[in-house]
Structure formats: structure tokens, C-alpha cells
N, CA and C atoms of all chains as a GROMACS GRO file, in nm:
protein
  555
    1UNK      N    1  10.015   7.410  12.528
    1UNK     CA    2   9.978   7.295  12.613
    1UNK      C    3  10.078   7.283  12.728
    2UNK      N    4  10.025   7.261  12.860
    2UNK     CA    5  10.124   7.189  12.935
    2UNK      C    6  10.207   7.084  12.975
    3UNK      N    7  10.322   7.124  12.988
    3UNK     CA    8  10.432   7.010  12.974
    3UNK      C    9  10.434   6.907  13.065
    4UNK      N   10  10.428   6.827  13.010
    4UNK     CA   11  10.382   6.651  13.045
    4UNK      C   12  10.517   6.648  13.195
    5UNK      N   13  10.466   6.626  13.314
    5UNK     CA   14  10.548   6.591  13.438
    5UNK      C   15  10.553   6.440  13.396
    6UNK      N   16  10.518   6.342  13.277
    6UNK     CA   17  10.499   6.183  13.301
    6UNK      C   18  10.609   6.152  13.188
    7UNK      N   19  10.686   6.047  13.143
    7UNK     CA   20  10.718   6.010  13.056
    7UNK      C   21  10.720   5.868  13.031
    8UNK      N   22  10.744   5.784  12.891
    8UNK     CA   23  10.729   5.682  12.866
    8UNK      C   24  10.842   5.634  12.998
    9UNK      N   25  10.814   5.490  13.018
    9UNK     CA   26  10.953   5.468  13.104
    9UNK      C   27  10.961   5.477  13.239
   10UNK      N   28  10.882   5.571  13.282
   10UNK     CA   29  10.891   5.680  13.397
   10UNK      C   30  10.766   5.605  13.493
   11UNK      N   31  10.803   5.596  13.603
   11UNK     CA   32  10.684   5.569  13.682
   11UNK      C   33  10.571   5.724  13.718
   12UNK      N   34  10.436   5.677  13.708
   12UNK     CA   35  10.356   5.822  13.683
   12UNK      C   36  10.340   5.848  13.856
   13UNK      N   37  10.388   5.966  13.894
   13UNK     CA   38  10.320   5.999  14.028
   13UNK      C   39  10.173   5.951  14.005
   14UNK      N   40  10.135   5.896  14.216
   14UNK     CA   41   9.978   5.830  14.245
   14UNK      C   42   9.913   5.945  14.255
   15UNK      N   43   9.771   5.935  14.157
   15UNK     CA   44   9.674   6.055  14.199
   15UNK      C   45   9.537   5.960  14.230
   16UNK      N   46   9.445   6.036  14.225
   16UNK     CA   47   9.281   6.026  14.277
   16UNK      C   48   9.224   6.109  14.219
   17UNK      N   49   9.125   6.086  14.166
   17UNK     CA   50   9.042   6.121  14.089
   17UNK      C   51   8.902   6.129  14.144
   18UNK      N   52   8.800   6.165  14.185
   18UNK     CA   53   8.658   6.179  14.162
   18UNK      C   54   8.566   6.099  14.049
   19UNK      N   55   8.499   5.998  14.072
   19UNK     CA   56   8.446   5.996  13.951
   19UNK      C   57   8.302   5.879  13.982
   20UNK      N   58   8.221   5.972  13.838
   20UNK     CA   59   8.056   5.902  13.854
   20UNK      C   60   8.056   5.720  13.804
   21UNK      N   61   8.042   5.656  13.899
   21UNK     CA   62   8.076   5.521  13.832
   21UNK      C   63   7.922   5.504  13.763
   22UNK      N   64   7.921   5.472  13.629
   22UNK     CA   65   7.787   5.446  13.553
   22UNK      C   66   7.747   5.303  13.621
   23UNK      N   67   7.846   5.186  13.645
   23UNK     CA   68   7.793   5.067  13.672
   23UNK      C   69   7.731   5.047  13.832
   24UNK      N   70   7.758   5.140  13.907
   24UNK     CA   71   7.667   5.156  14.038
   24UNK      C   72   7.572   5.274  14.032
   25UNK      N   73   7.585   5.414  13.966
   25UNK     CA   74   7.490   5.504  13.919
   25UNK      C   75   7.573   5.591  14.028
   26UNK      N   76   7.652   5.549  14.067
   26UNK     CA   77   7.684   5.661  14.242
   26UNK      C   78   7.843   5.730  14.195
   27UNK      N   79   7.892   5.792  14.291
   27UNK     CA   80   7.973   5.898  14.242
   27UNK      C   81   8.103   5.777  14.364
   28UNK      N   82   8.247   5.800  14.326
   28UNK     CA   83   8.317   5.700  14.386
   28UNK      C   84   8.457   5.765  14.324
   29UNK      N   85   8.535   5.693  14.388
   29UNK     CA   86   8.717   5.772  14.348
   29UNK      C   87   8.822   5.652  14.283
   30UNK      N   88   8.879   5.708  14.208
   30UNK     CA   89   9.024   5.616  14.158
   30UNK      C   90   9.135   5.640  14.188
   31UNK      N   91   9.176   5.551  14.257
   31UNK     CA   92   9.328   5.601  14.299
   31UNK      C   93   9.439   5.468  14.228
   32UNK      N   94   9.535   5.570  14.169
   32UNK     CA   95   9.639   5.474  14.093
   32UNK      C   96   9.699   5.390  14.202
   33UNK      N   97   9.732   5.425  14.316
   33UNK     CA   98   9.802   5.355  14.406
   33UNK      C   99   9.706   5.231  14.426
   34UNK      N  100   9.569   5.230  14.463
   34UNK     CA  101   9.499   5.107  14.479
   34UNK      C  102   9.485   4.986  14.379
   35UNK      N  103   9.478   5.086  14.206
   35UNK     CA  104   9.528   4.979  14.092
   35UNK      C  105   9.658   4.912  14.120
   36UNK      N  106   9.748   4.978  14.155
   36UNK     CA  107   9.853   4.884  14.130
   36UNK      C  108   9.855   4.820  14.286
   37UNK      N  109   9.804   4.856  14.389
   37UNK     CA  110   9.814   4.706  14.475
   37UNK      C  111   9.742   4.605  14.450
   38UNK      N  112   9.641   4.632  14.344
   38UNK     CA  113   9.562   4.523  14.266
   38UNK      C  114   9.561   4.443  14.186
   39UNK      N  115   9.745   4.524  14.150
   39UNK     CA  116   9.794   4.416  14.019
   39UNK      C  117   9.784   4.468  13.889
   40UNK      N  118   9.685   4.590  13.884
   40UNK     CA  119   9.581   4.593  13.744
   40UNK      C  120   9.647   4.712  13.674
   41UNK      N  121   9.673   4.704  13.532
   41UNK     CA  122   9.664   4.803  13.455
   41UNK      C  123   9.543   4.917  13.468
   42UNK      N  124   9.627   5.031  13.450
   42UNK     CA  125   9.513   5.154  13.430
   42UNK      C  126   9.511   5.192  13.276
   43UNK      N  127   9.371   5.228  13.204
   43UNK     CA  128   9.399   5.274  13.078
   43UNK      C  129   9.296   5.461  13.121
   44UNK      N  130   9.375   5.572  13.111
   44UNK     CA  131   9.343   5.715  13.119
   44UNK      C  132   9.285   5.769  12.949
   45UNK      N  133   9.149   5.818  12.958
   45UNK     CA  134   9.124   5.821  12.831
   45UNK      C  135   9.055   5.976  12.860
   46UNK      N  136   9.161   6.070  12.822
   46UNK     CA  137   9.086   6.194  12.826
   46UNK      C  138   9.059   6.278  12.739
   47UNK      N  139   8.924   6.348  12.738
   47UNK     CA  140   8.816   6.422  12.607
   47UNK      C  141   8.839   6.503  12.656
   48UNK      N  142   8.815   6.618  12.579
   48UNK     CA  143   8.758   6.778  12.594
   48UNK      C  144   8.663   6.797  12.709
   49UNK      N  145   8.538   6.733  12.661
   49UNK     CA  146   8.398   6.796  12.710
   49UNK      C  147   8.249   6.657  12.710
   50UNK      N  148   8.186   6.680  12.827
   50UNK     CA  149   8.108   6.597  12.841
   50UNK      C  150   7.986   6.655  12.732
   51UNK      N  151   7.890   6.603  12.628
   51UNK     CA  152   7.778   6.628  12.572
   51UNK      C  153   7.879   6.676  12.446
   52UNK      N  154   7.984   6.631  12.403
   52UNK     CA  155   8.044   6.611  12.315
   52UNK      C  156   8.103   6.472  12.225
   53UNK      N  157   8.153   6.441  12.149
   53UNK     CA  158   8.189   6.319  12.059
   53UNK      C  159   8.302   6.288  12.143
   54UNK      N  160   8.335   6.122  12.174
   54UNK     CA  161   8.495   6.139  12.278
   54UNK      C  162   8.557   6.088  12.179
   55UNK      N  163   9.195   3.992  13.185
   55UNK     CA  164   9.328   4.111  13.192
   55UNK      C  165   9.274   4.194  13.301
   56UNK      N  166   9.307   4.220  13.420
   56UNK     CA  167   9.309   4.284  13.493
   56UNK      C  168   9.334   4.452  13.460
   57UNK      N  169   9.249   4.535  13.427
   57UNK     CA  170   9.266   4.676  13.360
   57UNK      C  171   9.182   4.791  13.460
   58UNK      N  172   9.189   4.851  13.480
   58UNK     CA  173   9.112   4.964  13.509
   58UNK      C  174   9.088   5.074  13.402
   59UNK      N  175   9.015   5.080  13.344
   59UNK     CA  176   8.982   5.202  13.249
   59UNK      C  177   8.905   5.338  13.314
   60UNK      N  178   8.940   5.436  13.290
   60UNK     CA  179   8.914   5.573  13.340
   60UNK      C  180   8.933   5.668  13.238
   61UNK      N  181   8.759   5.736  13.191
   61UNK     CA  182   8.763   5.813  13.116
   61UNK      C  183   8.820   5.978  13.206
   62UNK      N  184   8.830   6.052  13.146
   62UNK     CA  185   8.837   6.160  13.231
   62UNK      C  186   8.861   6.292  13.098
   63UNK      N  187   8.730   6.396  13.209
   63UNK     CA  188   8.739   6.494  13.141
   63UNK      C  189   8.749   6.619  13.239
   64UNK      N  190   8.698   6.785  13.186
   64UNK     CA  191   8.776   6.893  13.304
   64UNK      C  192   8.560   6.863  13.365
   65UNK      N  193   8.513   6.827  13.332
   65UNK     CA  194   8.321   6.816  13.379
   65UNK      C  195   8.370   6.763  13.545
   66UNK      N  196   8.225   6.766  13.643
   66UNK     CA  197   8.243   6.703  13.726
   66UNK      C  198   8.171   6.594  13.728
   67UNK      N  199   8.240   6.545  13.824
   67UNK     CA  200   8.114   6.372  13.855
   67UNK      C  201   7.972   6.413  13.818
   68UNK      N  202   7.911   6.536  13.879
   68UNK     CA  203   7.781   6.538  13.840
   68UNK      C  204   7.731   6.539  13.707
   69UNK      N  205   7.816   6.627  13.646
   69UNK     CA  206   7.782   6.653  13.476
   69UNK      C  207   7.773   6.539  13.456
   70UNK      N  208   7.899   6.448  13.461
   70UNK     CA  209   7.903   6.325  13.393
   70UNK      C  210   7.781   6.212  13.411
   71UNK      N  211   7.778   6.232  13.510
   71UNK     CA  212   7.573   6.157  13.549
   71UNK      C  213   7.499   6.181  13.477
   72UNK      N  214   7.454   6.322  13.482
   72UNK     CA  215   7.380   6.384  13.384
   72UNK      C  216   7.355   6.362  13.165
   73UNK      N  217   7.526   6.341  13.213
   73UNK     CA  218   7.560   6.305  13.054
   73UNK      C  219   7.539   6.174  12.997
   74UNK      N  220   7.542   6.098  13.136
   74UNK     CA  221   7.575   5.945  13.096
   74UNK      C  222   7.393   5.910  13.101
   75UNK      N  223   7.338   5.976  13.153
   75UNK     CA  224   7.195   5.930  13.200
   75UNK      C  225   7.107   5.959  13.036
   76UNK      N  226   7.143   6.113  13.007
   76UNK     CA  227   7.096   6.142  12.925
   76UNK      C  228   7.139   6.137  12.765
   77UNK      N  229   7.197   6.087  12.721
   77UNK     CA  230   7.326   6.027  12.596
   77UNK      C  231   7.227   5.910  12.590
   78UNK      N  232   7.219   5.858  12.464
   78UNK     CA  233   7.154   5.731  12.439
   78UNK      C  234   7.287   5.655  12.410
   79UNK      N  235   7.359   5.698  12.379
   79UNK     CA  236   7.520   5.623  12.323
   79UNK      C  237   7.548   5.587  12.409
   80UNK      N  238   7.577   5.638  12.543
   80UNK     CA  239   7.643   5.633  12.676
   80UNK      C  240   7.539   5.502  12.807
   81UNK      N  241   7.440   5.488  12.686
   81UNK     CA  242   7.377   5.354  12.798
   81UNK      C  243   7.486   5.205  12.851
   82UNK      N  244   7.545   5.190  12.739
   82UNK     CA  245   7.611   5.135  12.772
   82UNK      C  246   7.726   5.102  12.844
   83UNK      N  247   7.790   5.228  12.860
   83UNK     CA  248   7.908   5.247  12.899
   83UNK      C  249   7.958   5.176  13.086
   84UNK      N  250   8.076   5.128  13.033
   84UNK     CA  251   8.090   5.074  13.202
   84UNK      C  252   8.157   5.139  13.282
   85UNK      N  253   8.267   5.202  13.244
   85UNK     CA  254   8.366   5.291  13.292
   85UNK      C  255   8.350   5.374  13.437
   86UNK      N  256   8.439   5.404  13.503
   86UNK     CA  257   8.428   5.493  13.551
   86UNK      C  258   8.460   5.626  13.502
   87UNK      N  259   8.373   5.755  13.478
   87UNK     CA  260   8.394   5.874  13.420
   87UNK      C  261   8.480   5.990  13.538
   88UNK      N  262   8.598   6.014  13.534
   88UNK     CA  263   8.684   6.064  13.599
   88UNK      C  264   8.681   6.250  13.574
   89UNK      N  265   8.674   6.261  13.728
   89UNK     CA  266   8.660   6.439  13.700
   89UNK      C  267   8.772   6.525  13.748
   90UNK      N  268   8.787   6.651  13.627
   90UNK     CA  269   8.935   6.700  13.638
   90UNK      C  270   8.883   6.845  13.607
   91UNK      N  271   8.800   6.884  13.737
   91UNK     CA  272   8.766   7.004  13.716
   91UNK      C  273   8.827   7.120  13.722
   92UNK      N  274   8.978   7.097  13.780
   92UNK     CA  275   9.066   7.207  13.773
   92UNK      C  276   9.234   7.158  13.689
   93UNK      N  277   9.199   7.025  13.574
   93UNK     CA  278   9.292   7.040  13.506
   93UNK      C  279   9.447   6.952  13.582
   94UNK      N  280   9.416   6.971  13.691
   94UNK     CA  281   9.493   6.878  13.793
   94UNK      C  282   9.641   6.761  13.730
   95UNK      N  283   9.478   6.675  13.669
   95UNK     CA  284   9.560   6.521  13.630
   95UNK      C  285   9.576   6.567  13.449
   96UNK      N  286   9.499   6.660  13.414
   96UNK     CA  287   9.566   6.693  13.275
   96UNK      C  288   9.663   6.775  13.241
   97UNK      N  289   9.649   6.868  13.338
   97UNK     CA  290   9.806   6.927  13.307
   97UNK      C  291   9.990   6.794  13.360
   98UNK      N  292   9.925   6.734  13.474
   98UNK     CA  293  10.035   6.589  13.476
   98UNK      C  294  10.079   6.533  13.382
   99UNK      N  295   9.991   6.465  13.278
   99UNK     CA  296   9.992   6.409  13.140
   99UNK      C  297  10.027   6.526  13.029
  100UNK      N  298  10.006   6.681  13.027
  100UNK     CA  299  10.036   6.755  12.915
  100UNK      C  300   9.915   6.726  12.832
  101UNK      N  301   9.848   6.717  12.898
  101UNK     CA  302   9.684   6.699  12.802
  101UNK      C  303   9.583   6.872  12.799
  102UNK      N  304   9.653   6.906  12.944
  102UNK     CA  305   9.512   7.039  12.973
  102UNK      C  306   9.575   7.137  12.887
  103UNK      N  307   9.504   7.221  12.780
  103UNK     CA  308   9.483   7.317  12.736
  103UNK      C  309   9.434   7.482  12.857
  104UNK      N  310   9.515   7.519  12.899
  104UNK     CA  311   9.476   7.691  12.994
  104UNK      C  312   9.387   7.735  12.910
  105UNK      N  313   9.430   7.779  12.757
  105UNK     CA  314   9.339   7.883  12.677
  105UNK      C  315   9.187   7.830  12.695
  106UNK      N  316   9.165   7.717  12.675
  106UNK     CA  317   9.007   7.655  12.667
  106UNK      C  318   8.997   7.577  12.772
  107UNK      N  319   9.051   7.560  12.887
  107UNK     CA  320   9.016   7.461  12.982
  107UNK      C  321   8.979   7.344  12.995
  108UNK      N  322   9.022   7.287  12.859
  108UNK     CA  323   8.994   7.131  12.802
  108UNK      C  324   9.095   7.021  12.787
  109UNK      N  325   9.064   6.962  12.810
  109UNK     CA  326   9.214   6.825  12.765
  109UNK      C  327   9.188   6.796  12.625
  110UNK      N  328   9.314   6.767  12.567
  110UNK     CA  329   9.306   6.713  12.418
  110UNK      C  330   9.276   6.594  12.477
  111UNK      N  331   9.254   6.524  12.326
  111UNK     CA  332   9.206   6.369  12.325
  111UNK      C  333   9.365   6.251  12.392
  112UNK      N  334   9.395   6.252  12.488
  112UNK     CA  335   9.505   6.183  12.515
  112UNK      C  336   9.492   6.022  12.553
  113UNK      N  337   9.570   5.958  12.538
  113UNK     CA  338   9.552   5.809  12.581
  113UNK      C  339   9.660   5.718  12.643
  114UNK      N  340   9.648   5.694  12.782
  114UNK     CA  341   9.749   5.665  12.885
  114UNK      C  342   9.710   5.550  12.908
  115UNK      N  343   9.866   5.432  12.883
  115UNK     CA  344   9.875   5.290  12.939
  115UNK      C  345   9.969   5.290  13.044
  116UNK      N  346   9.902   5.222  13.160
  116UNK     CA  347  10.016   5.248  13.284
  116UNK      C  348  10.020   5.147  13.346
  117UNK      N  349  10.124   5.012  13.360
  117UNK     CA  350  10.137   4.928  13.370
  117UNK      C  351  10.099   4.912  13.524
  118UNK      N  352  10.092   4.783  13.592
  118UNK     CA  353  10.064   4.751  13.722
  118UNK      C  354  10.184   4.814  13.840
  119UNK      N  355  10.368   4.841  13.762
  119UNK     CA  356  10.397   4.850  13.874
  119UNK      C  357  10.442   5.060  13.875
  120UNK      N  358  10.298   5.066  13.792
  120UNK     CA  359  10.286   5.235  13.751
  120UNK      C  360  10.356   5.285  13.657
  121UNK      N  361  10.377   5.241  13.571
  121UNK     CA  362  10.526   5.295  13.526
  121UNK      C  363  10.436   5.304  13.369
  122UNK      N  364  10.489   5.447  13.298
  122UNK     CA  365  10.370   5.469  13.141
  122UNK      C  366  10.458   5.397  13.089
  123UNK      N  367  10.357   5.300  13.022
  123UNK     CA  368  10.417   5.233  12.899
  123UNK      C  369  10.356   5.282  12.763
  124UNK      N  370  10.286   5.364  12.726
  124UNK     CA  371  10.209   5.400  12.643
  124UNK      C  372  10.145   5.541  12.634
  125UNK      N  373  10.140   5.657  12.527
  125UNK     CA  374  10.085   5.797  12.514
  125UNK      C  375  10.053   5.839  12.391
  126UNK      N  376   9.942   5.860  12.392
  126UNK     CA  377   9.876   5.886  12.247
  126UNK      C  378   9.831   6.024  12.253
  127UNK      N  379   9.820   6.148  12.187
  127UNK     CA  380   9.741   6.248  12.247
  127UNK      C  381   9.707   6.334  12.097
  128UNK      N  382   9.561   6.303  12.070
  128UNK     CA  383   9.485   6.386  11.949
  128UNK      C  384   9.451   6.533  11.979
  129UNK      N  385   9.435   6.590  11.847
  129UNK     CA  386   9.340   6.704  11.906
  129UNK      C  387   9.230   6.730  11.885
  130UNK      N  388   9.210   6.793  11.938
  130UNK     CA  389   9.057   6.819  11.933
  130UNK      C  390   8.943   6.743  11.854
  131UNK      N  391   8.980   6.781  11.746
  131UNK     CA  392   8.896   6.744  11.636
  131UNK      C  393   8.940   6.606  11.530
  132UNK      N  394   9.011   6.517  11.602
  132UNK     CA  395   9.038   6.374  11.588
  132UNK      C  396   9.040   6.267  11.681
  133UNK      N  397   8.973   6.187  11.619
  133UNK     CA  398   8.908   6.089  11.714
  133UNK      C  399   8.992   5.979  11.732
  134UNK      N  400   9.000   5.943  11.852
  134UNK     CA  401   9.052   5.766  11.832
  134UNK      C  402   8.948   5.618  11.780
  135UNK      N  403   9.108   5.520  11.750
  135UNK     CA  404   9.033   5.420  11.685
  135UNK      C  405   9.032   5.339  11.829
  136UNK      N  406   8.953   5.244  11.850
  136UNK     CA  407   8.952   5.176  11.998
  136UNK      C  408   9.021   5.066  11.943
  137UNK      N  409   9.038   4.997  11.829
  137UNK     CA  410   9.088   4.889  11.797
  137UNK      C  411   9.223   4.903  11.800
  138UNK      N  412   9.268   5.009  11.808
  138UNK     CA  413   9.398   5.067  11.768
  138UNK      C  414   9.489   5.066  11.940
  139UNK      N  415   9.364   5.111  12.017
  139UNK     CA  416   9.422   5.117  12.132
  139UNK      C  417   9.394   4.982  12.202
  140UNK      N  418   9.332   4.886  12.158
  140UNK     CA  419   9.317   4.784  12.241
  140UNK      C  420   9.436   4.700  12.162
  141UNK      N  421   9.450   4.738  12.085
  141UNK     CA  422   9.611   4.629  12.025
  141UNK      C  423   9.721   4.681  12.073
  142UNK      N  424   9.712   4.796  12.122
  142UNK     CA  425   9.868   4.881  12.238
  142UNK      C  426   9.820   4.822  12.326
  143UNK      N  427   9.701   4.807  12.386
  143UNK     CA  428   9.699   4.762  12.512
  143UNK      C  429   9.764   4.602  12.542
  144UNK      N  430   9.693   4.517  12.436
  144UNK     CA  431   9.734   4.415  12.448
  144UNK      C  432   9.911   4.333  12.412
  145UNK      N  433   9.949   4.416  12.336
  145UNK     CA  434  10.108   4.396  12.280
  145UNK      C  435  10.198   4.432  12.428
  146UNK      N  436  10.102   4.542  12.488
  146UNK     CA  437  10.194   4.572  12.647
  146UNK      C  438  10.191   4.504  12.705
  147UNK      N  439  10.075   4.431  12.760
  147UNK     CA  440  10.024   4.270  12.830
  147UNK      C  441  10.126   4.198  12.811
  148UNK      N  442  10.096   4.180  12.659
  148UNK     CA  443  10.243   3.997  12.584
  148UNK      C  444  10.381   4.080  12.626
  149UNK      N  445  10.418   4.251  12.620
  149UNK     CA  446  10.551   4.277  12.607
  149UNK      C  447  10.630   4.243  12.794
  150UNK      N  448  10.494   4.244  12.860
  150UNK     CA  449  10.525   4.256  13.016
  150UNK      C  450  10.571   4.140  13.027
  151UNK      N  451  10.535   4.052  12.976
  151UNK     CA  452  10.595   3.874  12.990
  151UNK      C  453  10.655   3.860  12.907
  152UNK      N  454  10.769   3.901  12.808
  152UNK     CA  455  10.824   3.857  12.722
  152UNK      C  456  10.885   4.002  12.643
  153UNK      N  457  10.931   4.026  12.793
  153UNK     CA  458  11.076   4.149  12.738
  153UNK      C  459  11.144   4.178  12.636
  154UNK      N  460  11.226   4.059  12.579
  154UNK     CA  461  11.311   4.039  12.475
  154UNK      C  462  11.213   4.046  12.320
  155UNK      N  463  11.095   4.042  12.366
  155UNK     CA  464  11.037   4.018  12.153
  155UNK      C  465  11.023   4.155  12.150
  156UNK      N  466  10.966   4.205  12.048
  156UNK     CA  467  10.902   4.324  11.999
  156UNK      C  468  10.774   4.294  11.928
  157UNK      N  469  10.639   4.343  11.927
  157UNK     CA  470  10.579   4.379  11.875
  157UNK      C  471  10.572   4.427  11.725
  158UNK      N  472  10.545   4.396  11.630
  158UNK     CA  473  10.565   4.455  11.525
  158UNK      C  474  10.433   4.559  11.444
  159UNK      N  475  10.399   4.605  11.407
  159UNK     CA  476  10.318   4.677  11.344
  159UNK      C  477  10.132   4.599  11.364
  160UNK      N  478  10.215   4.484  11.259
  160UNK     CA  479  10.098   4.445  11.262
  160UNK      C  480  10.014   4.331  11.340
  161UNK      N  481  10.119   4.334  11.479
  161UNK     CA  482  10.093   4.222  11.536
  161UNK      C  483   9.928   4.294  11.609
  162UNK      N  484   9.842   4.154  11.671
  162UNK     CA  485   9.720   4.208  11.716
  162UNK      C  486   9.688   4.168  11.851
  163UNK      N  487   9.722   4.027  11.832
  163UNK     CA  488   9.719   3.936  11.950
  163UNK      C  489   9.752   3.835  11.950
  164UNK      N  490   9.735   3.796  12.084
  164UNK     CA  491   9.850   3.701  12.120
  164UNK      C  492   9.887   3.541  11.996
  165UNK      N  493   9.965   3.526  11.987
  165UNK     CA  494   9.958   3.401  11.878
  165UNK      C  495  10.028   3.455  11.720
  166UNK      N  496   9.998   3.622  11.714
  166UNK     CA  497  10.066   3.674  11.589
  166UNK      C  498  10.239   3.661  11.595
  167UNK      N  499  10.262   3.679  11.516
  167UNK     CA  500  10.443   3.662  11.518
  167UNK      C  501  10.492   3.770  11.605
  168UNK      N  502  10.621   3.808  11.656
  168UNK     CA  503  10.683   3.874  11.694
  168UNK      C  504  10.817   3.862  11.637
  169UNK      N  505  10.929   3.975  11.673
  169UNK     CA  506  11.059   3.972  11.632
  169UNK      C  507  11.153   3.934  11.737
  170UNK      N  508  11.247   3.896  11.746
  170UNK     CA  509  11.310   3.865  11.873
  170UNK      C  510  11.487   3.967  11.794
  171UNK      N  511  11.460   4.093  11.869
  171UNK     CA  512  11.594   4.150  11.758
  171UNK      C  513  11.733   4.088  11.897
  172UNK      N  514  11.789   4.068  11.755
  172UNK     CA  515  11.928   3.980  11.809
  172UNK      C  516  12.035   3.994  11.656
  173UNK      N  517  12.159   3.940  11.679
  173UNK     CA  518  12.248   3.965  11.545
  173UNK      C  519  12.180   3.901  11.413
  174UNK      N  520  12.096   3.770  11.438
  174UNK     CA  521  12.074   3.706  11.309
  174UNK      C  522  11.954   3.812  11.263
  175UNK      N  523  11.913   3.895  11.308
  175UNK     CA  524  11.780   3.972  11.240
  175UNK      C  525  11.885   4.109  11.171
  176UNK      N  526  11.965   4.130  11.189
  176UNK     CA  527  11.998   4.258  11.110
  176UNK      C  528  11.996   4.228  10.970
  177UNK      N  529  11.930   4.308  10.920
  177UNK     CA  530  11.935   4.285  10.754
  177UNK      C  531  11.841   4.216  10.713
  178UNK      N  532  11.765   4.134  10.826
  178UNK     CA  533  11.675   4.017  10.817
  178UNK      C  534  11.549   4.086  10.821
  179UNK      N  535  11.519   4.182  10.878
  179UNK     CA  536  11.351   4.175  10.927
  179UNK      C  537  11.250   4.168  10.827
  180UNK      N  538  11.275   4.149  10.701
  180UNK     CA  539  11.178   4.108  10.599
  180UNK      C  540  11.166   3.983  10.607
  181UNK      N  541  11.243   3.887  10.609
  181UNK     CA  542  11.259   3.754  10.596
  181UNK      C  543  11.217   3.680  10.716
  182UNK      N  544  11.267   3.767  10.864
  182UNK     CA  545  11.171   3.721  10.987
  182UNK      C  546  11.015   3.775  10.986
  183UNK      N  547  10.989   3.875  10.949
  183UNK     CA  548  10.839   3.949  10.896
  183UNK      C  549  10.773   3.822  10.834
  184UNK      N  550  10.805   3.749  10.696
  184UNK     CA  551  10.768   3.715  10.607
  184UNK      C  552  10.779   3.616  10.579
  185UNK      N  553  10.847   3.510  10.717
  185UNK     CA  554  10.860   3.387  10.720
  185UNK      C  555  11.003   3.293  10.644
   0.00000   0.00000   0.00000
């Protein structure tokens, strides 16, 4: 596996992401930097594979 | 609680349409489904697998002023409990306002006990546990 650049403690470098928002049906982006000028916790929940069990 | 939740897998936005459209489980879902088609944000976290091009099951709490407060990471073939992660989530919430307590095992939410470690708890934490 590759070695984690993040640690507890540690502030996580800002990324962006791509992603299909189900609650508009349309495709749209996340960027950590915009959560946190928002105030808001991020929770990252990552699976294997889509058409799989998460 | 102000949260952003973001699933994310190595699929792209499109798959994930596809998946979410066609999944009867997934009708519900509110999330935004996050795409990591080259491993990008999973190799960051130590989630992406090279040999199979997959992320293990990982689970990231990252407070408002970015900073991880939280990392869980299964494999493959073990699932998470959501109850499990919504009581990390929430103990981080109460821990963000109230530095000095700790969380204890079985705390859940807000109103459960906490520990406040200081000199009178050494030796004590059964007796602060247990009232």
C-alpha cells in the first residue's frame, strides 16, 4: 500500500475531486479548501469499486 | 453539524451515475460520489492499492480548520459499521469545543459522561467511569 502523505494531527494538503452529485443527478467538484471556508467538516469514505458492497 | 461527506472510489463520475441510477440500495443515497480515477487522493491517504488499482475501505475525519482528526482503513473484505463512525464523528464535534475532556469508549453523544484526565483521575478511571 501507499504511504499515507496525511497524518492524525497534521493538516491534510487541499485537493478537488470530480464527483456525480446523486442529489442534483449532475456531475460537480469538491474542494477541501471551499469546506473549510465553510466552516464544515469533511467525512472521506473510500471503497474499492463501484457495483460492489461499500 | 455542518459536514461534508464524500464517498470516493478509483470509478469515474460517470460510472458512479450509472451505479447510483441503477443500484436499488443507492436510491437513496445523498452524497456526493467522488472520483479517483488515477488513485491521486488515495494514494495521499495510503488507501490506493498499485497491484489492483483499488482503495481499501478507508475512513477520513477532517476537521473545519483541515487538520485529520480521525483514520480508519479496512480491507477489502471488511465492512464498516456507520454507527461506529458517526460516534467518531460526533465525539470530534464535542472534542472541538471541549479540548480538555476525553471521550471514552463508550461515550455516544452529547450528554454521555466524559473524563477530564487531571491528577485526581490517576488510579481513578473506574470510579470516574462508574460514578
Amino acid at each position: 500500500m501507499s504511504k499515507p502523505k496525511v497524518g492524525l494531527g497534521r493538516e491534510v494538503k487541499d485537493f478537488e475531486i470530480n464527483t456525480f452529485d446523486p442529489k442534483t443527478g449532475g456531475f460537480g467538484r469538491f474542494s477541501l479548501a471551499e469546506a473549510k471556508e465553510a466552516g464544515k467538516w469533511t467525512v472521506l469514505f473510500f471503497y474499492p469499486a463501484d457495483f460492489t458492497f461499500v | 453539524m455542518g459536514c461534508e461527506i464524500v464517498t470516493v472510489s478509483t470509478d469515474t463520475e460517470f460510472v458512479h451515475l450509472a451505479w447510483q441510477r441503477h443500484e436499488g440500495e443507492l436510491a437513496d443515497v445523498k452524497y456526493p460520489m467522488g472520483a479517483d480515477p488515477t488513485g491521486k487522493l488515495g494514494r495521499q491517504f495510503g488507501v490506493y492499492d498499485k497491484t489492483s488499482g483499488l482503495c481499501l475501505r478507508g475512513t477520513f475525519i477532517i476537521n473545519p480548520q483541515g487538520v485529520l482528526m480521525n483514520s480508519e482503513v479496512n480491507f477489502y473484505n471488511m465492512g464498516r459499521n456507520i454507527d461506529e463512525l458517526l460516534r467518531k464523528f460526533k465525539a470530534n464535534v464535542y472534542l472541538s469545543k471541549k479540548a480538555n475532556e476525553g471521550c471514552p469508549s463508550k461515550w455516544k453523544d452529547d450528554g454521555d459522561a466524559t473524563l477530564t484526565p487531571g491528577p485526581e483521575m490517576v488510579g481513578k478511571v473506574h470510579e470516574a467511569l462508574n460514578g
